[in-house]
C-alpha positions in Angstrom: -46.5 0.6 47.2 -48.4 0.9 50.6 -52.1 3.2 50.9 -52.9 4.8 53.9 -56.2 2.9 55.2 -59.4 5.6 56.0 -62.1 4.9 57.9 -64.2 6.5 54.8 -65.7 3.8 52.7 -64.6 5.5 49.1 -61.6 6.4 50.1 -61.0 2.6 51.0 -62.4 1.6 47.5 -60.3 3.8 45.8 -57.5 2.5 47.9 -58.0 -1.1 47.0 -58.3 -0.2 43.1 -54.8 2.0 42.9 -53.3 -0.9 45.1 -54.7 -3.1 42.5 -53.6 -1.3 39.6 -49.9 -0.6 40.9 -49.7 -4.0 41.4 -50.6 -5.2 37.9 -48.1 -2.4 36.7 -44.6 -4.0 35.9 -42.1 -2.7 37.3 -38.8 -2.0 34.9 -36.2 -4.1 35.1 -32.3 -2.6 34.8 -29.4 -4.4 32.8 -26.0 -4.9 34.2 -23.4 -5.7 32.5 -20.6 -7.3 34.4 -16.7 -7.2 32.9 -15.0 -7.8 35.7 -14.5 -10.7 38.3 -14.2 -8.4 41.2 -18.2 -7.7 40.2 -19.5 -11.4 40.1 -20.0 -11.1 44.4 -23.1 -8.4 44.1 -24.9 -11.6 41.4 -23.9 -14.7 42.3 -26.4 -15.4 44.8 -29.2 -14.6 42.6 -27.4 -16.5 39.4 -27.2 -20.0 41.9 -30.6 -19.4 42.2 -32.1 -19.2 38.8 -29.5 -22.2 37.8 -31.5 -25.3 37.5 -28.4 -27.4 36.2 -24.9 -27.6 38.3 -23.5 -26.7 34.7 -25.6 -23.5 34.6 -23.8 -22.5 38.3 -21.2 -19.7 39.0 -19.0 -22.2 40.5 -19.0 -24.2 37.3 -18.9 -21.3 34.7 -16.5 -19.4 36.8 -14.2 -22.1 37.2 -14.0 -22.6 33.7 -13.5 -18.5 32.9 -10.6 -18.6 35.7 -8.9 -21.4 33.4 -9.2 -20.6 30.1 -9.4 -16.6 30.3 -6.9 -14.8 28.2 -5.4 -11.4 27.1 -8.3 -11.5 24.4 -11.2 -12.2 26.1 -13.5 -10.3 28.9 -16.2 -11.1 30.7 -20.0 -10.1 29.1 -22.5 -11.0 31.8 -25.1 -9.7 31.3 -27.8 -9.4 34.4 -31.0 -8.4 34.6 -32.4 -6.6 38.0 -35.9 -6.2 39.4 -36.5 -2.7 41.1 -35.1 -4.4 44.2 -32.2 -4.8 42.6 -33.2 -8.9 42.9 -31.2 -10.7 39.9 -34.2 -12.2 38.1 -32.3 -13.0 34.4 -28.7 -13.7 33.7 -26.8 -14.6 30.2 -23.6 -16.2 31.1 -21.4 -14.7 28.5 -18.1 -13.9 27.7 -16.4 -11.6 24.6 -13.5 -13.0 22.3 -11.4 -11.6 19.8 -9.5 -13.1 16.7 -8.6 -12.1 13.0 -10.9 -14.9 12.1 -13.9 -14.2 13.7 -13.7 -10.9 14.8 -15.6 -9.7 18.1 -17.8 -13.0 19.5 -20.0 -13.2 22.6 -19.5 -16.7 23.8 -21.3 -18.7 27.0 -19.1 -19.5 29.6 -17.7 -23.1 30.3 -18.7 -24.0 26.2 -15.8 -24.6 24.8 -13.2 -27.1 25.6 -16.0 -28.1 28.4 -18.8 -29.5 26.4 -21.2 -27.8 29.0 -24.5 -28.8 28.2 -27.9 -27.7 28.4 -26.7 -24.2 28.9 -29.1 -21.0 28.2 -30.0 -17.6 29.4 -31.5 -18.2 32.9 -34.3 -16.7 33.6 -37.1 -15.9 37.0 -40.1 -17.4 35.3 -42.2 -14.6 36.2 -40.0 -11.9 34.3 -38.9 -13.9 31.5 -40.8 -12.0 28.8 -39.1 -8.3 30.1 -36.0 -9.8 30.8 -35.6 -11.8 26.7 -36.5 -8.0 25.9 -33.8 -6.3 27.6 -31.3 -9.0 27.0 -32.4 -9.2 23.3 -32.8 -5.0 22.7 -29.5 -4.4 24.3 -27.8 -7.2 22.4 -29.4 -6.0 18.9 -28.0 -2.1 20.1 -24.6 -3.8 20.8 -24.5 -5.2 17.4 -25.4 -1.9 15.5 -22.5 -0.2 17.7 -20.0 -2.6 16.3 -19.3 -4.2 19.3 -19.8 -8.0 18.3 -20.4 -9.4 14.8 -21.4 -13.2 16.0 -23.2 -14.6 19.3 -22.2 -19.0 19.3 -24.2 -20.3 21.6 -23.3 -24.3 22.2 -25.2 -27.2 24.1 -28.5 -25.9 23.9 -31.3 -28.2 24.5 -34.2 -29.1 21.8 -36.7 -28.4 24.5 -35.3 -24.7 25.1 -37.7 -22.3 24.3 -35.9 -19.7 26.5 -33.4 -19.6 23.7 -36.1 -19.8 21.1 -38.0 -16.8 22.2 -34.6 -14.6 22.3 -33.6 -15.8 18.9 -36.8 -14.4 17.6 -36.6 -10.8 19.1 -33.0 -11.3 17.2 -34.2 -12.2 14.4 -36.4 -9.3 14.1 -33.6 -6.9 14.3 -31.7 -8.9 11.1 -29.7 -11.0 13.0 -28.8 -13.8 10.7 -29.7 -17.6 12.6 -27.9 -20.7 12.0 -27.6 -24.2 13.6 -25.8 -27.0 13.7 -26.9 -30.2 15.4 -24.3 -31.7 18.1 -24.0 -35.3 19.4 -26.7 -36.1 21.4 -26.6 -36.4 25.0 -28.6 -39.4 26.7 -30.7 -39.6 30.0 -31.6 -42.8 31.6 -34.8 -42.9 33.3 -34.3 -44.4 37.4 -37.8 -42.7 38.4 -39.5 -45.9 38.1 -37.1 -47.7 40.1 -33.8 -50.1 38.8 -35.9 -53.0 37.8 -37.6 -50.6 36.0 -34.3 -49.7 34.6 -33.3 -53.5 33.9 -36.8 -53.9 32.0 -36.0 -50.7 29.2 -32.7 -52.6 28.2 -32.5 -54.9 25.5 -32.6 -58.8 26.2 -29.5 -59.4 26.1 -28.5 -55.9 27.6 -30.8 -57.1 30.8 -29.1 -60.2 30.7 -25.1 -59.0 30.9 -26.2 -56.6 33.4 -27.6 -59.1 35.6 -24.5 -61.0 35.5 -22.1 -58.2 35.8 -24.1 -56.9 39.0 -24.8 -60.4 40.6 -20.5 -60.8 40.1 -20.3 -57.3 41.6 -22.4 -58.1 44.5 -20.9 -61.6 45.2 -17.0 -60.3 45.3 -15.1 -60.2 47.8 -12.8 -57.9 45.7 -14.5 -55.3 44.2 -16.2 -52.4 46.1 -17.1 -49.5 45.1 -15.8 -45.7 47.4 -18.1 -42.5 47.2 -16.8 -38.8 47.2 -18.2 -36.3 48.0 -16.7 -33.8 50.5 -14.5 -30.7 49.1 -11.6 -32.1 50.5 -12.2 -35.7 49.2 -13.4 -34.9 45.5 -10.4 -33.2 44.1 -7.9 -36.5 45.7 -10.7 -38.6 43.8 -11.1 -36.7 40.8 -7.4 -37.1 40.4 -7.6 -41.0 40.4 -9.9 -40.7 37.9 -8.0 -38.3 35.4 -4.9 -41.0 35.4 -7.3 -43.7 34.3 -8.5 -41.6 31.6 -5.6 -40.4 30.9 -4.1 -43.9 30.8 -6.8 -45.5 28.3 -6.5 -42.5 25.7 -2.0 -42.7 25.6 -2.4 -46.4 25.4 -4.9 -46.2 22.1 -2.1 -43.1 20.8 -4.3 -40.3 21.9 -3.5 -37.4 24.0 -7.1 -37.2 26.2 -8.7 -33.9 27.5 -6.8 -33.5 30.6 -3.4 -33.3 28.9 -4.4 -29.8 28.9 -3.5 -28.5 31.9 -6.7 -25.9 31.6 -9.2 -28.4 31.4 -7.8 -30.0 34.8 -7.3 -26.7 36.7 -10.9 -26.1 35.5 -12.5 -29.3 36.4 -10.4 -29.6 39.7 -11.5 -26.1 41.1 -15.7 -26.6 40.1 -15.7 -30.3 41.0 -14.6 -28.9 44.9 -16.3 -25.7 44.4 -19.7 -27.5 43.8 -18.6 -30.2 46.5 -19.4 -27.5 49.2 -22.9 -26.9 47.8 -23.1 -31.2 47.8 -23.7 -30.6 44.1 -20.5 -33.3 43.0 -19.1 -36.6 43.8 -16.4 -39.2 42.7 -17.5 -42.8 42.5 -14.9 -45.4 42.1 -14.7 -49.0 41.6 -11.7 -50.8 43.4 -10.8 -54.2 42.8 -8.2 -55.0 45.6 -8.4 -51.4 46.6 -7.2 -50.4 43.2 -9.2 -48.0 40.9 -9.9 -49.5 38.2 -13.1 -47.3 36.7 -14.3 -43.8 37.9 -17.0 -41.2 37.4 -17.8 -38.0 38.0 -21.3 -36.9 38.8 -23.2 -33.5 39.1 -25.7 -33.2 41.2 -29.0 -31.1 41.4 -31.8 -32.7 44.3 -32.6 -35.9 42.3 -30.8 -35.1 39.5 -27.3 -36.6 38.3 -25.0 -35.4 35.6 -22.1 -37.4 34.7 -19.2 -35.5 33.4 -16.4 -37.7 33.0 -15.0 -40.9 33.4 -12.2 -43.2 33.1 -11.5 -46.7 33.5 -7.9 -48.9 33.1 -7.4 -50.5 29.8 -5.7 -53.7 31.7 -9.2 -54.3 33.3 -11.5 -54.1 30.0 -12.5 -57.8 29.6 -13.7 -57.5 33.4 -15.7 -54.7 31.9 -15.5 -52.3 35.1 -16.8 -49.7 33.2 -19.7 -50.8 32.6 -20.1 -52.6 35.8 -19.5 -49.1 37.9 -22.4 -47.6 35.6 -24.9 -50.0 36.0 -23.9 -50.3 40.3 -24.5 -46.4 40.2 -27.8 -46.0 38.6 -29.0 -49.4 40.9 -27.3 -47.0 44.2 -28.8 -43.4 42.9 -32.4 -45.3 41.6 -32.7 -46.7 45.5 -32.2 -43.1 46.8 -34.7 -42.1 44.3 -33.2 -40.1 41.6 -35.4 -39.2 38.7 -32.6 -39.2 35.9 -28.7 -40.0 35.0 -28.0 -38.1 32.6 -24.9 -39.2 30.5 -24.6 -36.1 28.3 -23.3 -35.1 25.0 -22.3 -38.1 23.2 -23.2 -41.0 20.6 -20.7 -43.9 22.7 -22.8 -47.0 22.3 -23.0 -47.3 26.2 -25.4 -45.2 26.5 -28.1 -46.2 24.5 -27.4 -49.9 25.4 -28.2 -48.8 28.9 -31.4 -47.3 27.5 -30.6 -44.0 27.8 -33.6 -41.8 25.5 -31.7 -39.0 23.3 -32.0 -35.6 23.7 -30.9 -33.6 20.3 -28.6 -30.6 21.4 -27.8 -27.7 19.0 -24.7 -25.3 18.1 -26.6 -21.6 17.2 -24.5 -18.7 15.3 -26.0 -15.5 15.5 -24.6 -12.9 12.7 -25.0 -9.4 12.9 -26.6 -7.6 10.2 -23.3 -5.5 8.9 -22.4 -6.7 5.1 -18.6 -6.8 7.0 -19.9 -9.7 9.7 -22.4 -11.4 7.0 -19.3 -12.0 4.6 -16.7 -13.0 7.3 -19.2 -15.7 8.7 -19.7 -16.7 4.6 -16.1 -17.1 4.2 -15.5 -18.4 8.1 -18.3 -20.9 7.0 -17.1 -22.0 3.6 -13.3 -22.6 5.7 -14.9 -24.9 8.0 -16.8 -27.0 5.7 -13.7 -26.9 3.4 -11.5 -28.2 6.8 -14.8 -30.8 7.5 -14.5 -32.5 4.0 -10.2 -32.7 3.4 -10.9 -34.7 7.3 -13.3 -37.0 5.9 -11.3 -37.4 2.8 -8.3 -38.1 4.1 -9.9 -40.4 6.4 -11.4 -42.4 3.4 -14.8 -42.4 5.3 -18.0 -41.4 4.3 -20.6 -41.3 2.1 -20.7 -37.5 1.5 -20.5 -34.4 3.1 -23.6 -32.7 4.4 -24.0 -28.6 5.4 -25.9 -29.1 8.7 -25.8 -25.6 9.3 -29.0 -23.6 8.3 -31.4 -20.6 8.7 -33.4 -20.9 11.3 -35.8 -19.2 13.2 -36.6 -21.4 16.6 -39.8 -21.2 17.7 
């Protein structure tokens, strides 16, 4: 708000303390919820902005919703809007139904995606008013009956966002549990790829020294970049037959033999390919693909998403020869981080990739009716967790990884 200037001195003073003291007043923010896809035009601008992760995107989590959606699910976003009507907090959710489960809000792109790192996004300057809103509204919902659990996968160990909305939950008698996830691994390129040769382990530095001197010294091998919206979708498509091809060979079915999961990753891979936020990185030998990757980007940060490589070329390990030629190529353009996500495969740590504990969080809703579903919904799945380890003759015992917990 704008004060009429005087030429009279007290006027003036009292001018500058009201602006003062408007300014200092926070101004109250309004929820939207949004249901429908026809409404996600009047947010996405403001959701790309508070996205600090191409997984965190519209064009990711949209992608995914326009794949998997279904007669029992509908869109939850909720969105949080300054007196501008500026989007300033979003919560990418979605509602679910089943006889199991009942009514669950859901983020986007979790399931069957693996989507790490996800969490409610947030203008850091409004973050306290807009937890509140999200985490008043959400409590409300759950004493109108309108969801009896919140699972919210992939969430970092660093997230205090999701910490601080877990609280406010908790204070309303939410119940909180956790599980713990596969880890996902980041390699470090800020210091350079020397640097990156020097964290490995002796004889890690040594293999890779041979496999990228070979690499360099072929006449044979070379390795094609992807990254227009035309390009990404012909080259994401070499890559799901070689991943496709490793996992019938070894009597698996592989990800992509659900056609969701490739009409997802097809349509976000291009969609982010306009924003320069994806490529496709392939290693030829001959000018045949022989190992792939897919990689998000965000400024000097790299994701990568998926791979594949041919079995008939594993004793030339390509694989591994296309990772290491790709953190040497994005460590020269100075990237701060590859990021191999969620994951134990020994690859990654032999690379010296540092962990980064991610977290599965089931939030209960204080009726006895949702409390004793989520017992007996818990005591099926560790039930289901132990016959598999049984019948698998494998380990030592079986462990409940899921507790209370109130995140800090």
């Amino acid at each position: 708000m704008r004060f009429a200037h005087s030429r009279d001195p007290i006027a003036n003073l009292a001018r500058k303390f009201l602006t003062t003291i408007y300014a200092a007043i926070p101004m109250t923010l309004t929820l939207k919820i949004i249901t429908s896809e026809g409404q996600i035009g009047s947010i996405r601008s403001g959701w790309s902005e508070l996205a600090s992760t191409p997984m965190q995107s519209p064009e990711w989590q949209m992608g995914w919703w326009l794949a998997y959606k279904s007669s029992n699910t509908q869109l939850q976003i909720l969105a949080a809007l300054d007196q501008s009507e500026k989007v300033v907090g979003i919560a990418p959710l979605y509602r679910s139904e089943s006889w199991r489960d009942g009514q669950t809000l859901e983020f986007l792109a979790a399931k069957h995606a693996c989507s790490d790192y996800q969490t409610i996004l947030c203008d850091e300057n409004r973050k306290a008013e807009t937890l509140e809103l999200f985490g008043d509204w959400l409590a409300d919902s759950a004493a109108r009956g309108e969801w009896g659990t919140i699972e919210l996968d992939g969430i970092s160990e660093h997230d205090k966002t999701i910490g601080k909305l877990c609280n406010r939950l908790h204070k309303h008698d939410v119940l909180l549990r956790s599980k713990q996830l596969d880890k996902s691994w980041v390699i470090d390129l800020s210091q350079g790829w020397r640097q990156c040769i020097a964290n490995m382990t002796r004889t890690q530095r040594r293999q890779s020294r041979n496999l990228i001197n070979r690499f360099d010294k072929s006449d044979k091998m070379r390795i094609t970049e992807h990254t227009d919206a035309h390009d990404v979708p012909i080259a994401l498509r070499e890559l799901i037959e070689l991943h496709q091809k490793r996992w019938t060979q070894s009597g698996q079915s592989g990800c992509f033999s659900d056609p969701r999961f490739s009409s997802f990753l097809l349509a976000a891979a291009q969609a982010l390919a306009l924003r320069q936020s994806s490529m496709v990185r392939t290693l030829r030998i001959d000018d045949r693909p022989v190992a792939s990757h897919l990689l998000l980007r965000d400024n000097d940060r790299y994701y990568m998403y998926q791979a594949g490589r041919d079995p008939d070329f594993a004793s030339q390990k390509v694989g591994t020869t296309l990772n290491l030629a790709t953190m040497r190529c994005l460590a020269e353009r100075g990237a701060q981080f590859m990021d191999c996500l969620r994951g134990n495969e020994i690859y990654k740590s032999r690379l010296a990739g540092q962990p980064v504990s991610l977290y599965q969080l089931r939030l209960v809703a204080p009726a006895v009716s949702h409390r004793v579903r989520d017992a007996s919904s818990h005591v099926g799945r560790n039930v289901k967790r132990t016959a598999k380890i049984l019948a698998a003759g494998t380990g030592s015992g079986v462990r409940n990884v899921a507790n209370i917990v109130s995140p800090k």
